[in-house]
C-alpha atoms as one frame of an Amber mdcrd trajectory, in Angstrom:
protein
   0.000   0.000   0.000   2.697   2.506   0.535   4.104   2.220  -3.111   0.885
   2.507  -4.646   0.125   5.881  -2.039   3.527   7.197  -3.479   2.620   6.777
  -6.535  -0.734   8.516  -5.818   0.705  11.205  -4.633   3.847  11.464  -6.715
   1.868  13.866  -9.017   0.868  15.788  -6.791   4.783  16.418  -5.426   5.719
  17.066  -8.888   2.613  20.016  -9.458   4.020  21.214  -6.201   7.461  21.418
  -7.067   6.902  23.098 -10.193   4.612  25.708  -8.827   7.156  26.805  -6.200
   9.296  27.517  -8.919   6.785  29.703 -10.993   5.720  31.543  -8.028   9.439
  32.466  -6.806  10.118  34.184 -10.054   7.393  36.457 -10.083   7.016  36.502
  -6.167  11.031  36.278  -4.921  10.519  38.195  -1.626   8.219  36.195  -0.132
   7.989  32.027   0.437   5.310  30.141  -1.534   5.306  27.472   1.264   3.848
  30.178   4.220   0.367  29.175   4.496   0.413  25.309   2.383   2.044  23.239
   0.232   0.350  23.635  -2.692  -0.249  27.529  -3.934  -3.276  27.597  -5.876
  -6.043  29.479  -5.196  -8.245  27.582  -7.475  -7.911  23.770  -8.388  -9.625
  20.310  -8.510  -8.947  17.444  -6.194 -10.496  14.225  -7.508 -10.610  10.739
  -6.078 -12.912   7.274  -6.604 -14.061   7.962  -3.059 -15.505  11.455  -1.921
 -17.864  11.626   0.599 -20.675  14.022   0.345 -24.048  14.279   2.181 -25.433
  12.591  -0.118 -23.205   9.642   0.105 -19.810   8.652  -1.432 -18.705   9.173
  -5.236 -16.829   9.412  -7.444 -16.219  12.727  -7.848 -14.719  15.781  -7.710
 -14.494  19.100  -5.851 -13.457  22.320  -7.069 -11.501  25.022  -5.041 -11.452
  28.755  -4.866 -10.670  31.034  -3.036 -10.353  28.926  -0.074 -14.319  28.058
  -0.236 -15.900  25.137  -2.449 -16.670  25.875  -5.663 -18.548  22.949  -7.039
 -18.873  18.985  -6.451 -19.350  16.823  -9.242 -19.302  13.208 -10.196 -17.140
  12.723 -12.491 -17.485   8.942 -14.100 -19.847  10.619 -16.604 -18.519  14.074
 -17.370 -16.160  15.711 -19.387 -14.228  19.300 -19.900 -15.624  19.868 -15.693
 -11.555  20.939 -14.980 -11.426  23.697 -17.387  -7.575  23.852 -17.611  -7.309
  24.427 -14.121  -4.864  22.520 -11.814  -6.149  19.243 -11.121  -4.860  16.962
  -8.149  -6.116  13.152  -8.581  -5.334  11.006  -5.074  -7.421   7.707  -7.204
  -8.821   6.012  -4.318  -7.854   7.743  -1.421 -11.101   8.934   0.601 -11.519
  12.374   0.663 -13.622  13.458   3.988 -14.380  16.534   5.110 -11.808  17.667
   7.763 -12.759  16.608  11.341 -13.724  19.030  13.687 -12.733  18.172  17.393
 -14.893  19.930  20.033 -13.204  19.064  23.287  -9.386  19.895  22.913  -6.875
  20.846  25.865  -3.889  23.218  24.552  -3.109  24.485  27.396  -1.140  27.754
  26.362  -1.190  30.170  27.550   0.699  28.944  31.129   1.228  25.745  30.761
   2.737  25.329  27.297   5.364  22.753  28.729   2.237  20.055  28.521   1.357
  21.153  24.830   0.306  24.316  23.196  -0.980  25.506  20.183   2.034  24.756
  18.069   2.294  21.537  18.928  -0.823  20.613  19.420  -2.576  21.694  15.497
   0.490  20.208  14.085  -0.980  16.649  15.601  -4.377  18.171  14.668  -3.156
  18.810  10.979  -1.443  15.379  10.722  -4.705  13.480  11.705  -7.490  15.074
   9.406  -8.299  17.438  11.857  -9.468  20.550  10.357 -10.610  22.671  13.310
 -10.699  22.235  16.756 -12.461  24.202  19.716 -10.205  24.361  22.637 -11.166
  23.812  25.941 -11.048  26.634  29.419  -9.106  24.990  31.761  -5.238  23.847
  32.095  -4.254  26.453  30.671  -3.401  29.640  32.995  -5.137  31.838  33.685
  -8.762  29.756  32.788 -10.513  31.572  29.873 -14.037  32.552  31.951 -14.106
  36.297  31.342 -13.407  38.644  28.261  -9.587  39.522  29.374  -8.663  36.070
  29.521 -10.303  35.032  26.107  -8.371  37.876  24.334  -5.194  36.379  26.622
  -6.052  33.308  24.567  -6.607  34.459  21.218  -3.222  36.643  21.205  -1.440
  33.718  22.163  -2.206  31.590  19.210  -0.783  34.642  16.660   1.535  32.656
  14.562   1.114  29.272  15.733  -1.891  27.368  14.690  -2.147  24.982  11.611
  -5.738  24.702  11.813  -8.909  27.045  12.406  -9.086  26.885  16.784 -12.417
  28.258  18.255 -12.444  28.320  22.081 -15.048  27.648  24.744 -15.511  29.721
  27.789 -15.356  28.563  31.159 -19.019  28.932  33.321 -17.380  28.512  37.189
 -19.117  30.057  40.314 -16.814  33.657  39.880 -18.974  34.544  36.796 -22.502
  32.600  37.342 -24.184  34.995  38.736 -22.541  38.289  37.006 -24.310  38.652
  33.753 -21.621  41.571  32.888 -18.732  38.803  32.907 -20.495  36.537  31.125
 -21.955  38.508  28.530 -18.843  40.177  27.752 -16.938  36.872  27.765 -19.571
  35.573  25.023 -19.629  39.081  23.220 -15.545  38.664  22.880 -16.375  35.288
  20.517 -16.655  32.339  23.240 -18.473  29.715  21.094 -20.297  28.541  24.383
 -19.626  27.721  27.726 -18.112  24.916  29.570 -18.930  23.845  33.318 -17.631
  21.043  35.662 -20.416  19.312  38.002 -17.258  18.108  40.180 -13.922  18.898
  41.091 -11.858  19.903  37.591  -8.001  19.489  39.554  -7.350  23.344  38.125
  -7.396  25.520  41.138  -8.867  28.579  38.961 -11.636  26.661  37.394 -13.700
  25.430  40.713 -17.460  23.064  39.859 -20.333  24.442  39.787 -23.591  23.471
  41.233 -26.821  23.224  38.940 -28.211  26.494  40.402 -24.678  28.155  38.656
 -25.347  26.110  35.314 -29.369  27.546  35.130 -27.815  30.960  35.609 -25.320
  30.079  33.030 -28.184  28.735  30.720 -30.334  32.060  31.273 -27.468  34.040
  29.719 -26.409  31.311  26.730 -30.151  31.220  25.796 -30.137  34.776  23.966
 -26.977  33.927  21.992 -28.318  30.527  21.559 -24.674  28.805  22.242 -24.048
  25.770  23.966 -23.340  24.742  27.901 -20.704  21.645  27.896 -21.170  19.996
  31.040 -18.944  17.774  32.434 -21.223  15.490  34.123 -19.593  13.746  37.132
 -21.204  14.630  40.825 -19.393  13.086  43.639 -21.353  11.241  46.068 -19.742
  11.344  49.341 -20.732   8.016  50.660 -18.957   6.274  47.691 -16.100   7.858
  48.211 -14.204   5.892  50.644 -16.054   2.893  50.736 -15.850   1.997  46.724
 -12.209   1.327  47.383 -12.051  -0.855  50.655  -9.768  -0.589  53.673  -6.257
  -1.002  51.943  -6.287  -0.449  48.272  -3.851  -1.026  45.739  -3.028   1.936
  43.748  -1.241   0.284  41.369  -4.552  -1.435  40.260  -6.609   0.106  37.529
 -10.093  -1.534  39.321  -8.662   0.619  42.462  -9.038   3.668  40.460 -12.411
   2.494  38.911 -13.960   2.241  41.943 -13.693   5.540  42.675 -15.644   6.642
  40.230 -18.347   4.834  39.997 -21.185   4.935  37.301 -23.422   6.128  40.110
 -21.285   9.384  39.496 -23.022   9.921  35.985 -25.857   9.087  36.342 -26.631
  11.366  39.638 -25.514  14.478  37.464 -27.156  13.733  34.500 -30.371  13.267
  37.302 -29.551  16.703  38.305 -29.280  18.499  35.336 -32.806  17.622  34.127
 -34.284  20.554  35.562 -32.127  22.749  33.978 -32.737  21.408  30.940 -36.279
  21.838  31.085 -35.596  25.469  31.421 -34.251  25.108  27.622 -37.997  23.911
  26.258 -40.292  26.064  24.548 -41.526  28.999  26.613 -38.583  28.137  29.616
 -36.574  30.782  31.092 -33.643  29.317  29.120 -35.188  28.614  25.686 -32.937
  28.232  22.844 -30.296  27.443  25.099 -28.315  23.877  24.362 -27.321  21.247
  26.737 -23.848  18.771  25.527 -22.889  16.231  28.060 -19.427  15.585  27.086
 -17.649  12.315  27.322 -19.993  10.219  27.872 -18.873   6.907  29.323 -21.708
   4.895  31.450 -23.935   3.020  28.708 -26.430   2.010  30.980 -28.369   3.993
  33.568 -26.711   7.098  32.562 -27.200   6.827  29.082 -31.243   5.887  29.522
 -31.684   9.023  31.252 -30.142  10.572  28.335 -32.325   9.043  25.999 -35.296
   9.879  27.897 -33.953  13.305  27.717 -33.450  13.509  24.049 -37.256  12.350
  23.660 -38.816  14.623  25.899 -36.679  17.385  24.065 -38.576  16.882  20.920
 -41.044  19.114  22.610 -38.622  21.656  22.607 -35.552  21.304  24.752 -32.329
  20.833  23.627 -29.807  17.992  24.422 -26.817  16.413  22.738 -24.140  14.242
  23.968 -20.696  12.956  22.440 -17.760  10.244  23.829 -14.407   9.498  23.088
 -12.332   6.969  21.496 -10.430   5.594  24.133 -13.953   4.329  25.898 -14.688
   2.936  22.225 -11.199   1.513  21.946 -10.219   0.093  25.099 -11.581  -1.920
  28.394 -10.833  -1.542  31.924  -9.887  -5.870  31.985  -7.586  -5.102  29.716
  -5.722  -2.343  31.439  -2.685  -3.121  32.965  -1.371  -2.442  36.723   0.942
   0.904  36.811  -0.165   2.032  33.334  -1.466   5.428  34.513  -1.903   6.393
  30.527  -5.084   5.088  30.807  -6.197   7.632  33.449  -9.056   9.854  32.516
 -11.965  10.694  34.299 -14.843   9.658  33.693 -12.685   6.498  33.688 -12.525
   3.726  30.736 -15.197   1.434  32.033 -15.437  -2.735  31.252 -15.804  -4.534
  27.814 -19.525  -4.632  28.276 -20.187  -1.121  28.768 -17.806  -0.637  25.977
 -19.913  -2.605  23.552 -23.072  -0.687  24.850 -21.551   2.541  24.133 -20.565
   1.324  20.272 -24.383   0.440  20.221 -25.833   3.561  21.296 -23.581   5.926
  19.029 -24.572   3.153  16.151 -28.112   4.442  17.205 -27.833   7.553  17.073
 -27.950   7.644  20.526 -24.897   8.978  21.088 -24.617  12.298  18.942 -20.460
  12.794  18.056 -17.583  11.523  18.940 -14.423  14.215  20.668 -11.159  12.873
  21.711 -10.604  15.089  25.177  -7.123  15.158  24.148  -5.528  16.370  27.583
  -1.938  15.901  28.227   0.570  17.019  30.587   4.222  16.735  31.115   5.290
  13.360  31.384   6.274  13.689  35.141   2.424  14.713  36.250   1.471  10.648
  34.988   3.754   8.918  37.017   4.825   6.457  35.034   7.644   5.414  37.645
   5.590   4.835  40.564   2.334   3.630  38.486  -0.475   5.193  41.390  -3.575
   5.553  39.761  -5.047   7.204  42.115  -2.622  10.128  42.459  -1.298  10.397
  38.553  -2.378  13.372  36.421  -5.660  12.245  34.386  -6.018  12.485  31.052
  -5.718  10.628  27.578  -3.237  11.971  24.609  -5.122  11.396  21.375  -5.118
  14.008  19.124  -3.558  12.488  15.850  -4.991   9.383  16.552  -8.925   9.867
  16.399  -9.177   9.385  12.849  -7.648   5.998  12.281  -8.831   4.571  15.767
 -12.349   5.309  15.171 -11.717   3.706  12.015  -9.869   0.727  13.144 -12.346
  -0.024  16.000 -15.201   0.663  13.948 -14.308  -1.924  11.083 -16.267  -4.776
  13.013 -19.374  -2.699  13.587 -19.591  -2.001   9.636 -19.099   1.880  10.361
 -19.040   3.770   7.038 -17.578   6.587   5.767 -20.508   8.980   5.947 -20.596
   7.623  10.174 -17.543   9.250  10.243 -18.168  12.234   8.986 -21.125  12.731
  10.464 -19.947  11.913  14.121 -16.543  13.775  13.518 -18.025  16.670  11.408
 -21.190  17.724  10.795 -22.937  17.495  13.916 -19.743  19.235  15.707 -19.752
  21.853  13.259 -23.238  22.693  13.922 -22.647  22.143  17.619 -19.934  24.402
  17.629 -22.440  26.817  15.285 -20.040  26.928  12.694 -22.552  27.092   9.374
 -19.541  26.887   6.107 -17.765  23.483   7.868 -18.588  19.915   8.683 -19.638
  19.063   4.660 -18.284  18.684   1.608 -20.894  21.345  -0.047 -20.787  24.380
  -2.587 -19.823  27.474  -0.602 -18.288  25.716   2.934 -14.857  26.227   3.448
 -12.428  23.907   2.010 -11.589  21.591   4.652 -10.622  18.574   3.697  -8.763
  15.086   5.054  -7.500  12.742   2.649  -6.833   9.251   3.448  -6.303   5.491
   3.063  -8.583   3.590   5.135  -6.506   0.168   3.697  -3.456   1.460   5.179
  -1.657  -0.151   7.997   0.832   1.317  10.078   2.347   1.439  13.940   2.744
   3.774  16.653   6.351   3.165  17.214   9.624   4.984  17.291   9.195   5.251
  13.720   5.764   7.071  13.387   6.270  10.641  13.833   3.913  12.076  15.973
   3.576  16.032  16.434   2.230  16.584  19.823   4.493  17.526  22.775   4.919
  14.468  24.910   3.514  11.197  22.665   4.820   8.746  25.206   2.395   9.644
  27.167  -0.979   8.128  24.866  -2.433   4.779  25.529  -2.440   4.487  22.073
   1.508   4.165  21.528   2.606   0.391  20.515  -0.725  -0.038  18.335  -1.327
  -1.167  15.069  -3.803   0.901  13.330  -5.452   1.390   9.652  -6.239   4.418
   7.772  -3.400   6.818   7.505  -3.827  10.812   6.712  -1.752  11.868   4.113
  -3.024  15.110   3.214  -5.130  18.092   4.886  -6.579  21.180   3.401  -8.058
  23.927   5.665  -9.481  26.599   3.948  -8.348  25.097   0.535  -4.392  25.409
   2.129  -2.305  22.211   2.095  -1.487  22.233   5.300   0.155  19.048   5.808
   1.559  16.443   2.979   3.321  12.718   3.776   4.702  13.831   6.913   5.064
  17.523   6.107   3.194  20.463   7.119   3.036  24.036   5.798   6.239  26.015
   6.861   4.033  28.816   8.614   0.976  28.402  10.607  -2.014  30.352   8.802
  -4.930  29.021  10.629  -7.204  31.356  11.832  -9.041  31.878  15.306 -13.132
  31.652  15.204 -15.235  33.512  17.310 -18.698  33.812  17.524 -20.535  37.000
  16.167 -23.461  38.366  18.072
């Protein structure tokens, strides 16, 4: 498979090359490669596989401007090119670009556990188009107007992809409609909340009488509330985990949190949500539940949810691929890489979870990408219960889902739904998420035949990759190009030499 990808994309090397050398003689003070590797503003890229609302064909899809001109099949038509530069990857899918909705970056303050550099070059090198970053771990937390702008400045220069950014609903700003309104004025695309302790000193939980505050406001700008939906019952705490337990044990650190957890949160935010129905104090307002991971009690509440929100509230819910991916039985003792909280959960609950999102149950998929330095996971002592939580995924999402998904007979358009559309309109970002006339050219191209492994010889772009679960694995479907906004951004292991992606915030 890798000769016949070379010579897929040997074509495409060669336009490349030649172009650079056109544009340096009639442009020799500035670099063709700033923003992609492939200066064009207008060109075809064709394949046997292009998936489109409307299913996958063969096809292709015409760029200008950085927008999408046109999308044709082509097995019947003639003279659609026009002369213009045409790039053919033959049976390479082309996808729209994924759009991850729950990302940790971390800059600025904490840039030594990744930042926005490092972290959209991963994003670039797995299909990932745009990504919405998260409020918390990085320093200060992004819940008022000064700290968004804090975060904006610092990605000038350094993003490969589009980054929009969630603000953070804590108790400082629940009940000060100033803050929060000018937090969502400044371009937050929503707000997230924790129901339970976050670990960031700055970013304390809130209760549910701070998230229907939080709700009241979000309602007139008709954004999202991300709610991390964990509540810690007190009388579980200790006794889950017995007299003397084992940290070294991943069923130690399972215990701890226990599905009971979930399910009481999602119990409490029900009222709130009702408060988001027709004629509510908080209509139009949106409820996510993010990472998902019980698939039983918890997840029945949210379908119950879901159905009585026909009648006019508003619900969605996404999980992640490590709960898809991996089981707690299978976790070994000491390997704190598989901390994350809500915690990976047992094979059956796994299977569930592949059976709701199958359903439709289960809305999108994220990959909570949160890392830290390699010293905060304790990989020499191996205690669960005291190592930093959090799973390193971003490059990954693409060809796990993919990999994990081949048994379940998950298609193309699954993917791009879960990964694409339904975050773009989550994130209420109308021109992404589809391969359609006039949304921006955001594209991954890849081969879902392709087999490759995480080891020393798979470069991987974000900061610390020792630190994923995922390391050691053999996976299918590699990335080998991505387009945002009809840039090549990244090519066989290469990305653009400057970062031109651009921040998004919301207009009101």
């Amino acid at each position: 498979m890798d000769d016949l990808w070379r010579w897929r994309v040997l074509p495409l090397l060669v336009l490349i090359a030649s172009s650079l050398v056109l544009y340096l003689r009639s442009n020799p003070k500035k670099s063709v490669t700033e923003c992609s590797l492939f200066r064009h503003d207008h060109y075809w890229i064709t394949s046997k596989r292009v998936v489109t609302p409307r299913g996958v064909i063969e096809g292709a899809v015409e760029v200008k401007e950085g927008k999408i001109a046109s999308v044709i099949e082509t097995d019947n038509q003639k003279g659609w090119a026009s002369g213009e530069k045409v790039v053919d990857f033959g049976e390479a899918v082309i996808m729209p670009g994924l759009i991850d909705i729950h990302v940790h970056l971390d800059e600025p303050g904490r840039v030594e556990w990744e930042g926005f550099s490092s972290g959209t070059k991963a994003a670039a090198a797995g299909g990932i188009t745009t990504l919405v970053d998260m409020p918390l771990n990085n320093f200060p937390s992004t819940i008022s107007e000064e700290t968004l702008r804090m975060k904006v400045e610092a990605t000038q220069g350094k993003i490969y992809v589009d980054v929009g950014f969630w603000g953070g609903l804590v108790p400082e700003n629940a009940y000060n409609i100033t803050m929060l309104d000018g937090l969502l004025h400044a371009g937050a695309l929503g707000l997230k909340s924790f129901m339970c302790p976050s670990g960031i000193n700055d970013f304390p939980m809130t209760n549910i009488t701070h998230i229907k505050e939080g709700l009241h406001v979000l309602a007139k700008y008709k954004r999202p509330l991300l709610v991390h939906a964990e509540v810690v019952l007190d009388h579980e705490t200790d006794e889950g985990v017995g007299g003397s337990p084992n940290p070294w044990s991943y069923a130690t650190y399972l215990k701890t949190r226990p599905t009971s957890w979930e399910e009481a949160a999602i119990r409490n935010l029900q009222e709130a949500i009702k408060d988001t129905r027709t004629g509510g104090p908080a209509e139009g307002a949106h409820v996510h539940i993010v990472h998902l991971s019980d698939a039983k009690a918890s997840l029945d509440l949210i379908k119950d949810l879901k159905q009585k929100g026909q009648n006019g509230g508003s619900v969605s819910v996404e999980t992640c691929p490590h709960y898809l991916a991996f089981a707690a039985e299978q976790i070994e003792d000491g390997n704190t890489r598989f901390k994350c909280s809500p915690p990976i959960r047992e094979a059956a609950n796994r299977e569930k979870l592949w059976e709701a999102l199958l359903e439709e149950h289960i809305d999108m998929l994220s990959s909570d990408h949160s890392p830290s330095v390699p010293e905060l996971k304790l990989f020499d002592e191996g205690d669960f219960l005291r190592a930093w939580g959090g799973i390193s995924s971003l490059q990954y999402v693409l060809p796990i889902t993919w990999t994990y998904g081949h048994k379940y007979g998950v298609t193309f358009n699954q993917i791009a739904t879960w990964w694409s559309e339904r975050p773009a309109k989550l994130a209420g970002q109308k021109y992404k998420g589809a391969i359609v006339v006039g949304n921006d050219a955001d594209f991954a191209v890849w081969e879902p035949e392709m087999e490759f492994v995480l080891d020393d010889n798979y470069k991987t772009y974000h900061k610390h990759p020792n630190n994923s679960p995922y390391m050691g694995m053999k996976l299918s479907g590699k990335v080998g190009a991505t387009f945002v906004r009809g840039n090549l951004v990244f090519s066989e292991g290469t990305h653009a030499s400057a970062a031109c992606g651009a921040p998004i915030l919301a207009q009101y």
